[in-house]
C-alpha positions in Angstrom: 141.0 76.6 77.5 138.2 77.6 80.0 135.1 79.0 78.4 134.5 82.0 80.4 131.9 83.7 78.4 128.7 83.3 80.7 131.5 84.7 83.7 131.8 88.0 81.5 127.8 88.1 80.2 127.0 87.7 83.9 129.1 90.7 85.3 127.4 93.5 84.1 124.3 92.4 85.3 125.6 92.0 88.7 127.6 95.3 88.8 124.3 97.2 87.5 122.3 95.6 90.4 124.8 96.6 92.8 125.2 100.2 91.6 121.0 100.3 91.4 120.9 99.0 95.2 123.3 102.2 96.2 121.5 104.8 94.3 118.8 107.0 95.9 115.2 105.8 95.8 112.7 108.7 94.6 109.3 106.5 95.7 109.8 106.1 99.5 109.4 108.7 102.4 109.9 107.7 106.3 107.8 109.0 108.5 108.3 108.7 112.3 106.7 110.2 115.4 108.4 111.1 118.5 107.7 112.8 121.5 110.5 113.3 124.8 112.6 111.0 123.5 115.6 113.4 121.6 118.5 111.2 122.2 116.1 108.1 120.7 115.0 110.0 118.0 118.9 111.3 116.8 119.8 107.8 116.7 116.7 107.0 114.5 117.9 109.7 112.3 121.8 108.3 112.1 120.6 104.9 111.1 118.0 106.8 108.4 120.6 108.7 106.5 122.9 105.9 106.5 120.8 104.0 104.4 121.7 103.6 100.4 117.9 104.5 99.2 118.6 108.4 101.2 114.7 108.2 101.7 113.4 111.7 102.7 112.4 111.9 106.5 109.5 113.5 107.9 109.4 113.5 111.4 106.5 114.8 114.0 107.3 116.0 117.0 104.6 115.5 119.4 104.9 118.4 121.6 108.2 117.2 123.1 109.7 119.6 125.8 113.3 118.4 125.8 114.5 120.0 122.9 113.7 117.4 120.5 112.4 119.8 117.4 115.6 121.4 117.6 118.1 118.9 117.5 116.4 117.1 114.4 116.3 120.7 112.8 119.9 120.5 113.1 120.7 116.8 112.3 122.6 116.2 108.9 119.9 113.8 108.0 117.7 117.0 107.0 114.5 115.9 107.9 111.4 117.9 107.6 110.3 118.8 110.7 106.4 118.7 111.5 105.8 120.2 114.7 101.9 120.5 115.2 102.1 121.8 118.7 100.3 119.5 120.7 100.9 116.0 121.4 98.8 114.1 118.1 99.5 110.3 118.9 99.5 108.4 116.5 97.8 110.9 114.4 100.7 112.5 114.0 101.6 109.6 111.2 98.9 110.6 109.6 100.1 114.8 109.2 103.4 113.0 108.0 101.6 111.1 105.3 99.4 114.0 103.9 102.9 116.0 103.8 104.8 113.7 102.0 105.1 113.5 98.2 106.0 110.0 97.0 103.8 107.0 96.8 104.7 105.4 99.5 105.5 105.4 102.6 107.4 103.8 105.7 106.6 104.1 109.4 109.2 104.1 111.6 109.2 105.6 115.7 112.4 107.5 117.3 113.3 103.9 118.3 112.9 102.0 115.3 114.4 101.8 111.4 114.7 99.9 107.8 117.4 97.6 107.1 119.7 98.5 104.2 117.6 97.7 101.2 114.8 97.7 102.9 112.8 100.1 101.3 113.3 99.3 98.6 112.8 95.9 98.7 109.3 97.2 99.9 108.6 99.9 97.0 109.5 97.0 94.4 106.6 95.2 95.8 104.2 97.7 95.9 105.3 98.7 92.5 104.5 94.9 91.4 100.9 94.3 93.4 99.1 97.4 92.4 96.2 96.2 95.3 98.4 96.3 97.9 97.6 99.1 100.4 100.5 98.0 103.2 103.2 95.3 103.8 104.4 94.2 107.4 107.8 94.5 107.6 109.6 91.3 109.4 111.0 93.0 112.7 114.2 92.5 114.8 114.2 93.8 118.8 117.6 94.9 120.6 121.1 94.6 119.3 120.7 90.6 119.4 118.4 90.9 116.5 115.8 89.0 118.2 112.5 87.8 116.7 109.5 89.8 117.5 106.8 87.7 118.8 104.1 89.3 116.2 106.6 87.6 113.1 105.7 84.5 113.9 101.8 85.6 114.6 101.6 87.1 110.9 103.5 84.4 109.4 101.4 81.6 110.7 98.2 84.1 109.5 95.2 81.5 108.6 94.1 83.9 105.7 94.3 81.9 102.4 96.8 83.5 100.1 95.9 85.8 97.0 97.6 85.8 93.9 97.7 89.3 93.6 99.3 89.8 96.7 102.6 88.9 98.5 103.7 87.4 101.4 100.9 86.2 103.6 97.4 88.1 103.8 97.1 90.1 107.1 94.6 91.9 109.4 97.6 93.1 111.7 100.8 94.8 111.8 103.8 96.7 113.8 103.1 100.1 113.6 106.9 101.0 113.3 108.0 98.7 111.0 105.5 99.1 107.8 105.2 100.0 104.4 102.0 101.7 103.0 101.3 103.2 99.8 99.9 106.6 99.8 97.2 106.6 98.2 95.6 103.4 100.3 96.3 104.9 103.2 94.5 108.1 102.3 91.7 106.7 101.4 91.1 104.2 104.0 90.6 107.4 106.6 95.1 106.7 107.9 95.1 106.1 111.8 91.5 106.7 113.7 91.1 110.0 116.3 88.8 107.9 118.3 91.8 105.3 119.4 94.9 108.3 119.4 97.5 105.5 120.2 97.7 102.0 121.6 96.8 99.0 119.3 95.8 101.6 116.6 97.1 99.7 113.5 94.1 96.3 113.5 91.5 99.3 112.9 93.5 100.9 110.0 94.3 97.1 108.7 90.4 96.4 109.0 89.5 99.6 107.0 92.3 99.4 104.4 90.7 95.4 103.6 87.2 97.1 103.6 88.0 99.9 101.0 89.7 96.8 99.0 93.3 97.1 100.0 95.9 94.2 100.6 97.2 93.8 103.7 100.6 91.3 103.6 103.4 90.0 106.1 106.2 89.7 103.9 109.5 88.6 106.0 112.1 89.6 103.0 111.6 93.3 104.3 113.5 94.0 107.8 112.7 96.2 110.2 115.1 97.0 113.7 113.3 98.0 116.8 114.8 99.3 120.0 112.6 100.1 122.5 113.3 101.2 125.7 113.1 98.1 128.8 109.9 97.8 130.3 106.5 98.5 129.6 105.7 102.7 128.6 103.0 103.7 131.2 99.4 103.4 130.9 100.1 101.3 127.2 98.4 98.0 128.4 95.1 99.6 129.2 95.1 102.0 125.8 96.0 98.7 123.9 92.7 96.9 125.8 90.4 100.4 125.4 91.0 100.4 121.4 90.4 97.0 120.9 87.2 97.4 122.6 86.3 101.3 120.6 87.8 99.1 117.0 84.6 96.5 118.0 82.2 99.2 118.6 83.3 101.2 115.5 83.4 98.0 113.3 82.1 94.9 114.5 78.8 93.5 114.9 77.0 95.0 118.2 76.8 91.6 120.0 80.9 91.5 119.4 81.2 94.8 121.3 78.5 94.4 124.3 80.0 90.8 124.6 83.3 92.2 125.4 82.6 95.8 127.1 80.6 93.0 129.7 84.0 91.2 129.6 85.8 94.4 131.1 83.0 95.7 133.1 83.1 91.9 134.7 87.3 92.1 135.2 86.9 96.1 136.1 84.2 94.7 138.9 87.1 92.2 140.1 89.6 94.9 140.4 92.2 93.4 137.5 95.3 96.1 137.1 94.6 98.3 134.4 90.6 97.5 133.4 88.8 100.1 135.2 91.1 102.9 133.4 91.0 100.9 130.2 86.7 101.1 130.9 86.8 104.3 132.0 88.9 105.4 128.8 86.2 103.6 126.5 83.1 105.0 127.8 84.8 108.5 127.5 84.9 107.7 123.6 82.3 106.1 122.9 79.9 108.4 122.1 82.3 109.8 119.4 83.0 105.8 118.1 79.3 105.3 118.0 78.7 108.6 115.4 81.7 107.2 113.3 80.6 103.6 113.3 81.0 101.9 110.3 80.4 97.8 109.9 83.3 96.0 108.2 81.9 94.0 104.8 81.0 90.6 105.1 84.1 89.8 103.4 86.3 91.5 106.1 83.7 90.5 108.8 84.3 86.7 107.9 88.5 87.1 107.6 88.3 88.3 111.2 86.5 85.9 112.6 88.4 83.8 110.7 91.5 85.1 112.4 90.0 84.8 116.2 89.1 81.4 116.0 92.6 80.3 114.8 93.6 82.8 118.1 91.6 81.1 120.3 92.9 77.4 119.5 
């Protein structure tokens, strides 16, 4: 006779995990942004509300004039709708964030979502690491489920781990396609006004570190992103303008005249995009120099850290 006693033991177990992973999860809003981009953004919201957890959505509409706020009003995914009446950037994550009432939550944009499970896969580990202020989600471009080149940047991070942290330590992440728990984000200040949008998330990674926040890649947590083909307009020089306002809000002061000299130099040689990208810096800087605030030593030295392993 076959001893089937462990079989039995170990079925209720696995039926309770698989009726916990189809139940609701209370601790996880998603937020996304979205501006012009209805037909995006309603695909966004199918994938959402398909999704066993049944997070609550909060989506900001960032002044879109294509009828965007009213077709998520009317979506069955019954998102709240945040419309601020002006086009808020990336800022507009950070109205989501203040609105929501959970403890954490993920970022997603009207071309991007969370894996089944996902979320909370993600909430577990924030429930477990008390420090940890955000987790990098692992993300897959297209309907091929390609790699994102930035996976294999965080995963290969040169931070040394933490034990109180999981996944591998990061100063970096994908905007759509991350985890953060309320209160960190709060208190680190959420996405600067200074940078809008473009390359926003190193500053918010750098000031979630300095107020004592983990940051961590962990590749167990999938996010899907579909953007558009080609490049948006004007992105590459925002991305090269806030790197250059997160030195001068953060970074030592030779850092930041060393490379404003760097785009004056490639403005002066007429590369594409530098003289907007200098122009857009110069415009701000007055208000990054009033909010400058130098990163800790500790967070100083995990960035440099970081750019010589970059520049290998």
């Amino acid at each position: 006779m076959v001893d089937d006693t462990a079989d039995r033991s170990a079925r209720p177990a696995t039926q309770d995990a698989a009726a916990s992973a189809q139940r609701p999860d209370s601790r996880i809003t998603v937020a996304v942004i979205t501006r012009n981009r209805r037909e995006s953004v309603l695909r966004t919201l199918d994938r959402l509300a398909a999704l066993p957890e049944r997070p609550p959505v909060i989506v900001v509409d960032n002044d879109s004039s294509d009828a965007t706020a009213a077709a998520v009003r009317s979506h069955p995914a019954g998102a709240r709708l945040l419309s601020p009446g002006r086009n808020t950037g990336a800022l507009g994550r950070n109205l989501a964030v203040r609105q929501a009432t959970t403890r954490y939550v993920a970022f997603s944009d009207d071309d991007s979502w969370w894996e089944p499970g996902a979320l909370r896969a993600a909430a577990d580990l924030l429930d477990g690491h008390p420090r940890l202020g955000l987790l990098a989600a692992h993300t897959l471009v297209g309907p091929g489920n390609a790699e994102d080149p930035l996976n294999a940047l965080l995963a290969d991070s040169p931070l040394p781990r933490e034990p109180d942290l999981p996944g591998r330590p990061v100063l970096g992440f994908l905007g759509c396609a991350a985890v953060v728990r309320r209160r960190a984000f709060l208190e680190a200040g959420g996405y600067h006004r200074v940078l809008f949008f473009g390359a926003e998330e190193t500053l918010l990674a750098y000031d979630l570190a300095a107020c004592g926040w983990g940051v961590s890649y962990e590749p167990s947590v999938i996010a899907h992103h579909h953007p558009a083909p080609g490049e948006r307009p004007g992105r590459s020089p925002a991305v090269r303008r806030n790197a250059l306002l997160t030195d001068w809000l953060r970074r030592p002061l030779p850092v930041a005249f060393r490379r404003t000299a760097g785009l004056t130099a490639d403005t002066a040689r007429r590369k594409p995009g530098a003289a907007t990208a200098l122009r857009g810096t110069l415009i701000r800087l007055p208000a990054a120099l009033k909010q400058r605030r130098r990163l800790p030593a500790r967070v100083e030295n995990a960035v440099r850290l970081l750019e010589r392993e970059a520049e290998r």
